[in-house]
Every structure is written in C-alpha cells, then in structure tokens.
VOMI-850598 format. One record per residue (C-alpha): residue in one letter; x, y, z. Coordinates in nm, 2 decimals, m for minus. Layout:
residues N
a | X | Y | Z
...
end
This chain:
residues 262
x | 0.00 | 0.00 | 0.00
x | 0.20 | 0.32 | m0.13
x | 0.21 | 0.62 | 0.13
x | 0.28 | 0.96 | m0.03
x | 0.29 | 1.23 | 0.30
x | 0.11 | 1.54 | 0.22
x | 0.33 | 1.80 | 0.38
x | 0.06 | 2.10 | 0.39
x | m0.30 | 1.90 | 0.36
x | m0.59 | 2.15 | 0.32
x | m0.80 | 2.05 | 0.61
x | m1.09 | 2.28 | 0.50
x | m1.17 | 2.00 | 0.22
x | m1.20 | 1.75 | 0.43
x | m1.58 | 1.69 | 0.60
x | m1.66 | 1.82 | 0.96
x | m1.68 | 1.45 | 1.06
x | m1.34 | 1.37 | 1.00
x | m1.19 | 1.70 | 1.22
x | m1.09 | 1.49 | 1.50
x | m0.96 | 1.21 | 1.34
x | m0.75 | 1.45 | 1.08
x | m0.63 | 1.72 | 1.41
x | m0.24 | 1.64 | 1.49
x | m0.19 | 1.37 | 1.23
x | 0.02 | 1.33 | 0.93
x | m0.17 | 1.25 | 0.62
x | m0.06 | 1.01 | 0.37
x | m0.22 | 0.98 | m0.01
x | m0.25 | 0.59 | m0.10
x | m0.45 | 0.62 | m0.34
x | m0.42 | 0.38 | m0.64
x | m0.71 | 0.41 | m0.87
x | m0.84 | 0.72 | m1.05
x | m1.20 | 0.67 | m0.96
x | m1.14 | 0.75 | m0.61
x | m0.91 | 0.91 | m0.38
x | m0.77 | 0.75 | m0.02
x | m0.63 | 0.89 | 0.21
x | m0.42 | 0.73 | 0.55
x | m0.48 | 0.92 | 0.89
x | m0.16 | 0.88 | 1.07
x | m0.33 | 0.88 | 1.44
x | m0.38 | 0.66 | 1.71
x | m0.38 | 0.30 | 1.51
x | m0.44 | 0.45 | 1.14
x | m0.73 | 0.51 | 0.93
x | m0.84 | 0.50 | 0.55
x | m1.02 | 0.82 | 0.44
x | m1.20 | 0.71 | 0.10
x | m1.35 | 1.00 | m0.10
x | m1.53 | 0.96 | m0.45
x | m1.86 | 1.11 | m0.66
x | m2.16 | 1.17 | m0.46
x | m2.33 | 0.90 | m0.45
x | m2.08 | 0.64 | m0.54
x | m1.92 | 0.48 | m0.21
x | m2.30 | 0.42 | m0.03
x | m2.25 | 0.04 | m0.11
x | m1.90 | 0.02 | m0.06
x | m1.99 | 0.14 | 0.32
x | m2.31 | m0.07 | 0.34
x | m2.10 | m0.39 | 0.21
x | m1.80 | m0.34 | 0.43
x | m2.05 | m0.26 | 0.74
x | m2.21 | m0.63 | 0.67
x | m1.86 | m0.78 | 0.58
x | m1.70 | m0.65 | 0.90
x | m2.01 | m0.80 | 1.11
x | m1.87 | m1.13 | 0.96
x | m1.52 | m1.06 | 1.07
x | m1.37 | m0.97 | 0.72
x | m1.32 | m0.64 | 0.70
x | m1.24 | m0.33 | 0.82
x | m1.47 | m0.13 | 1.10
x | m1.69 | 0.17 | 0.91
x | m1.63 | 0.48 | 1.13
x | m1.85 | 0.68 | 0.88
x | m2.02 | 0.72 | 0.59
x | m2.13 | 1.12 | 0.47
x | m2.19 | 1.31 | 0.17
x | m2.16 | 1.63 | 0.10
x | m2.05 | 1.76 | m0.25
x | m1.86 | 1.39 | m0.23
x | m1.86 | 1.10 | m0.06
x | m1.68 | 1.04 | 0.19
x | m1.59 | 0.67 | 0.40
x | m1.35 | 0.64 | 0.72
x | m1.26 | 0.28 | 0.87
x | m1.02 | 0.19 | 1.07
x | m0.66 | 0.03 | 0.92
x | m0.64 | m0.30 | 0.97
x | m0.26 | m0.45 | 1.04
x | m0.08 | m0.62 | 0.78
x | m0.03 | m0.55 | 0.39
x | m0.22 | m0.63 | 0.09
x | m0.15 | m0.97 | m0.08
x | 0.08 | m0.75 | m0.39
x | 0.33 | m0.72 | m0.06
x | 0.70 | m0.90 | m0.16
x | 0.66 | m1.11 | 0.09
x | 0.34 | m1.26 | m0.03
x | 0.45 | m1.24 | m0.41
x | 0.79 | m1.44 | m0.33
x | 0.60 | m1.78 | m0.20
x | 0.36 | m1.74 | m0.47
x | 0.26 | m2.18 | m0.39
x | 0.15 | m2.08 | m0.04
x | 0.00 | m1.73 | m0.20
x | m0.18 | m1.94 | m0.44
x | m0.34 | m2.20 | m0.19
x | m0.40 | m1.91 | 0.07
x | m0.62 | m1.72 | m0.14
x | m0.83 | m2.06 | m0.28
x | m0.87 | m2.12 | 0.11
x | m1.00 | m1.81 | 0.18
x | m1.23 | m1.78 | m0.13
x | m1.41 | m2.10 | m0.07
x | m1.46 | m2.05 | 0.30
x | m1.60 | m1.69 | 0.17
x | m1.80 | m1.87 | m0.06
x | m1.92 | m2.05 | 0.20
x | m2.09 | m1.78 | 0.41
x | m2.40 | m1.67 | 0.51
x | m2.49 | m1.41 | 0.29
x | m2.85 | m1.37 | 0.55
x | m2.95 | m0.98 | 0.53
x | m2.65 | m0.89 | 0.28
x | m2.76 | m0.53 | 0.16
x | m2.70 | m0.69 | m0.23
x | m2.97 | m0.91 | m0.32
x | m2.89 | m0.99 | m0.68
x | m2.54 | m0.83 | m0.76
x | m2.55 | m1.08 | m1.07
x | m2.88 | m0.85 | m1.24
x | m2.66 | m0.51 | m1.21
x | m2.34 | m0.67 | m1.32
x | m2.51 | m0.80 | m1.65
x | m2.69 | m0.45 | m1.66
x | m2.39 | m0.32 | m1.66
x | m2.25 | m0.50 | m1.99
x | m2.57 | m0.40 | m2.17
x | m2.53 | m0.04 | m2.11
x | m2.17 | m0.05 | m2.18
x | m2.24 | m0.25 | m2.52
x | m2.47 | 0.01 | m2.61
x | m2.16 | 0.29 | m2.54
x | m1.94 | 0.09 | m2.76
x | m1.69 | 0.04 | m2.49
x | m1.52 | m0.32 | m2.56
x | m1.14 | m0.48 | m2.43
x | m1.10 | m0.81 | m2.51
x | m0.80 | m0.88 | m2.33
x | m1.00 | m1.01 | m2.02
x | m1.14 | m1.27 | m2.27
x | m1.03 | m1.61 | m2.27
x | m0.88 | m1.72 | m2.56
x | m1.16 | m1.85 | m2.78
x | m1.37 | m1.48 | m2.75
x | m1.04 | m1.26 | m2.80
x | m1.09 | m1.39 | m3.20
x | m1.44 | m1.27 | m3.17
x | m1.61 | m0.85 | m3.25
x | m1.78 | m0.69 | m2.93
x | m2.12 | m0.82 | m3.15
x | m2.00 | m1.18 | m3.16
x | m1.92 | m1.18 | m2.79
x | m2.21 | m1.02 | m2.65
x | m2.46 | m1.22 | m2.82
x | m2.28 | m1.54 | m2.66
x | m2.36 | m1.32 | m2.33
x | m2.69 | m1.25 | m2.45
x | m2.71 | m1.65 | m2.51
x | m2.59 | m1.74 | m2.16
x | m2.64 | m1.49 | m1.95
x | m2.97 | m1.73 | m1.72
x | m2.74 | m1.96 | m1.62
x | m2.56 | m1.70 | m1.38
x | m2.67 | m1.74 | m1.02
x | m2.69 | m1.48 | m0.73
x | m2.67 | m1.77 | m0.43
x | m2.31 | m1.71 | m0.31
x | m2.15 | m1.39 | m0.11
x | m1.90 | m1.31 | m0.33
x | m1.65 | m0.99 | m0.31
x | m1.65 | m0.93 | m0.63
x | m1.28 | m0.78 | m0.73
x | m1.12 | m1.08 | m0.53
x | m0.83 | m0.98 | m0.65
x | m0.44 | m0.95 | m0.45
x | m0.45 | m0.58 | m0.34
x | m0.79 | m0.61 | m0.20
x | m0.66 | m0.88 | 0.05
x | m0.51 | m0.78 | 0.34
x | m0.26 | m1.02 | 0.56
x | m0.09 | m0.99 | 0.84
x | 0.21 | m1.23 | 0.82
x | 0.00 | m1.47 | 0.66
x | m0.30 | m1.46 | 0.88
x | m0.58 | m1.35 | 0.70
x | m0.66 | m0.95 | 0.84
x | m0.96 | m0.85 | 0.56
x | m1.12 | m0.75 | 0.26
x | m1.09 | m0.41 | 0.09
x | m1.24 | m0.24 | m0.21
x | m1.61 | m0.41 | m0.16
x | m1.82 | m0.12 | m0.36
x | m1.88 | m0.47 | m0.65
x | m1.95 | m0.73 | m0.40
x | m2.31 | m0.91 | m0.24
x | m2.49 | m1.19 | m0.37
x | m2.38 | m1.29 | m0.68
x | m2.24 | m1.60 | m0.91
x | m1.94 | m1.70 | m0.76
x | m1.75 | m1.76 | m1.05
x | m1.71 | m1.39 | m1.09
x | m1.48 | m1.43 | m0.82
x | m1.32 | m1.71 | m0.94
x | m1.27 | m1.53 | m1.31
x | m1.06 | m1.25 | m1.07
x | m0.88 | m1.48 | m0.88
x | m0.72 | m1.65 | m1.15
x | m0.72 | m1.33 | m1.36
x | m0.51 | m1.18 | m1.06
x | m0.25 | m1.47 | m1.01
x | m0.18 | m1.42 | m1.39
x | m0.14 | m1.08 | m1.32
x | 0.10 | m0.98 | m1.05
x | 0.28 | m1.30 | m1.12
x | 0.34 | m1.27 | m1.42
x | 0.21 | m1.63 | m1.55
x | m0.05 | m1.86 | m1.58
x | 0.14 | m2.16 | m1.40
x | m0.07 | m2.16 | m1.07
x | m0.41 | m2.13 | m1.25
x | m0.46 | m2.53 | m1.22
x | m0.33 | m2.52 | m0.90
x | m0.54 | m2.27 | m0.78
x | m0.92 | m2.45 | m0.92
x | m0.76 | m2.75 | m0.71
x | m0.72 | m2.59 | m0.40
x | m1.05 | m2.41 | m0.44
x | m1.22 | m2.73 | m0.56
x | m1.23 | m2.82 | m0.89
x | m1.57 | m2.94 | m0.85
x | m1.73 | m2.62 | m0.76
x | m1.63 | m2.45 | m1.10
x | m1.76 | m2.51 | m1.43
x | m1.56 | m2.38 | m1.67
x | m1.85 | m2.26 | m1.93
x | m1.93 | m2.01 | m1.63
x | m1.53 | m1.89 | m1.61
x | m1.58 | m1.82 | m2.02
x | m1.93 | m1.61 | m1.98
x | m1.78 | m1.41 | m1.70
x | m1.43 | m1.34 | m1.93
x | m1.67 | m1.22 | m2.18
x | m1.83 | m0.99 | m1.98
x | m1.56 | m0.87 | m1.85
x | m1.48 | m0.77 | m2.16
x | m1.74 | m0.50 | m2.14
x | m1.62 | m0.38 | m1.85
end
C-alpha cells in the first residue's frame, strides 16, 4: 500500500466529521485508482479516508458494514456526503496480498487465497444489503455494449478472436445460467486482500460485491494470479485448491466475456 505524505493537507476540504480524526496527524495519499481518492490518517492506530462522486461509495460502506459483522473487513467509522462522498474505517494490520513477501511464495499465496475464497464462498450471505449483484453486473455489460466500450484482453482465448457483436450475443445467449446464491467480493483480486504475516486480516475495495455468481470471483482470482505474477502456471493449481468441483468452466468463459465490457 503506497504512502505519499502530504506536507501541507488543506483541512478545510475535508468533512466536519473527520476533524478529529485529521487534528495532529500526518496525512498520507494511497491512493491507487483514479475513480477515487484515499487517504491514511496517521493517528492513534491508522485510518483510511476514502473519497469519491456523490453517490458512489454508499454500497461500498453498506458492504464493508455487513462484511466487518462477519469478521472480514475493516470497522466503518463513517459514511457522509456532501458535495462527495466520503468513507473512514479503521486500518487493519498487515499488507495487501501485492506485498513482496506474499509475491515471493507465490505456492502458499496461491493456496492461501483458494482457502479463503471458498470459506468466503461459504458464508451466510442472510441480510447482505445486495440481493442480486448478478442482475446489475449483467446490466452493466448492456449499457456499456450500447456505449461501444469493448477490451478483449480479459477474454479467454476462444472470444479474444471474436467482435464486441460476436461476444455479447454469446452473453446475451448465456447470461440465465448466472446465479446470485453465493456472497461473493467481487474484485477478489491480490491488493484487495489484506494479511498480516499470513494470517488473513480482511477484505478491501467491496463497492462490487453481495450476492452474486461465484464464479465472478473465481474469473478474478485467477485473472489476478496471472497478473501480478506474471504467469498462468498456478491457475490449475489454484481451481484444485479451491475445488475443482465447484467451478464449471462454461461459467469462467461467460464471465471473461463480460468482462470484456467492463
């Protein structure tokens, strides 16, 4: 998790409800996306000051309120909007999973985050404030098809030789087999795990998640391990570890394709 101090913050654009949390503390940017800026409150044992569109974090608190009542995740402080919105929990020790010391042993990496998927998979998702995350996540290819917006490098293989028209009618054609039985997180992906040497500490970055299909998870999971490992050798290993059972690999190919779309 980068830290960049701000030596002279403006405390004035900061919401009345974060005045004595911000009072005598250095204040860190760590942000890492451009769809919202975070901030870390250097006081007492650290907080994470997220700040985005109005509007745009209200699930993200709700979701992390019900996650953290499960024990995995952070403890909401706040939730306001003004002009913005604005999110405060409280840090939670350890580093994310893109951490060296993660990366290095990516075998025990690999089977750590199967473990902790399936026994998220595996949990009551009883009053989750997402009913059917699967119905906004397929709105959300529709209205994105319609926009024209298309990247078919989170296809697998077989759609990458395919147009945006091509794909999304094999969408359109499989789109009632997705399920919303399973709390899922829903960018289950390595920076949005937090461990503290290897214990599991919580989930970050759950605006996406609720009850869903859990192979959306599984698409990120592997997608991830690809990703900041730079290969596709613990892929197999992974879908044993998780349970090879549990994943059918028609779903993994729908949920590439709409990830295509964003």
């Amino acid at each position: 998790m980068k830290r960049t101090l701000i030596k002279t913050p403006d405390l004035s654009a900061f919401p009345k409800e974060a005045a004595e949390y911000l009072t005598d503390a250095e204040i860190f940017d760590s942000s890492c996306s451009p769809e919202a800026r975070v901030f870390f409150i250097d006081k007492d044992s650290g907080y994470y000051l997220k700040t985005s569109d109005c509007g745009t974090l209200k699930k993200e608190a709700e979701l992390t309120r019900f996650f953290n009542g499960k024990g995995l995740a952070a403890e909401v402080l706040f939730y306001v909007q003004n002009e913005k919105d604005w999110l405060l929990t409280r840090k939670v020790e350890g580093e994310d999973c893109t951490f060296a010391k993660y990366l290095e042993n990516p075998e025990r990496l690999t089977d750590l985050l199967a473990e902790k998927l399936r026994e998220l998979h595996e949990t009551s998702g009883d009053g989750c404030p997402v009913k059917d995350r699967t119905a906004e996540y397929l709105r959300t290819v529709d209205e994105n098809f319609a926009k024209g917006m298309f990247d078919p490098s989170y296809c697998c293989e077989e759609y990458r030789k395919m147009s945006a028209e091509e794909v999304y009618r094999e969408i359109e054609r499989n789109r009632n087999t997705l399920c919303s039985d399973t709390l899922i997180h829903g960018d289950y992906c390595l920076p949005n795990i937090v461990l503290n040497d290897w214990n599991f500490s919580a989930f970050i970055d759950l605006g996406n998640g609720g009850l869903a299909d859990r192979h959306i998870d599984l698409y990120w999971a592997i997608w991830t391990l690809e990703f900041n490992l730079k290969t596709d050798k613990y892929a197999s290993r992974f879908i044993d570890a998780y349970g090879r059972d549990k994943i059918e690999k028609e779903k993994l190919k729908l949920i590439s394709a709409i990830e295509a779309f964003g």
